[in-house]
C-alpha positions, 0 to 999 in steps of 0.5 A: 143695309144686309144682303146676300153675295149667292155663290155656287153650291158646288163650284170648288174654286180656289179664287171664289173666298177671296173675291167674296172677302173683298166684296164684304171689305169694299161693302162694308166701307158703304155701310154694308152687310154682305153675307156670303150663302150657298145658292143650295141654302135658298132652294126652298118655295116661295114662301119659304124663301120669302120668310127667310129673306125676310127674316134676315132683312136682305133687301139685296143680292149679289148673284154669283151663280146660273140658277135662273128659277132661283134668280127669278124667285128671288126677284119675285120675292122683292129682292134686287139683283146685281150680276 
């Protein structure tokens, strides 16, 4: 199973790649994929993001970022959310 961990575009912090490489070590254990992208890398409409998404089989999202209209449409898209 893929999903994506979204993180902030512009948010530099020094702590944020270790948590993510923690988060796909603990994900892989389960048999996951987790590919960490930029929230910029999803700004697109609706089918768009639904191409890429679908493209790239995500099913799921661990949301790292604020951006609600993102969040919303990726859950318009059929992607699951996890805070």
């Amino acid at each position: 199973m893929r999903g994506y961990i979204v993180i902030n575009g512009y948010l530099q912090l020094k702590d944020l790649p270790m948590q993510v490489s923690q988060l796909q070590a603990a994900g892989k254990v389960f048999g996951l994929e987790l590919i960490a992208i930029r929230h910029d890398e999803l700004c697109m409409d609706f089918d768009g993001l639904q191409n890429k998404l679908r493209q790239e089989n995500i099913v799921f999202a661990i949301y790292y970022d604020k951006d609600l209209y993102l969040a919303l449409l990726m859950e318009k898209c059929g992607i699951r959310l996890f805070n």
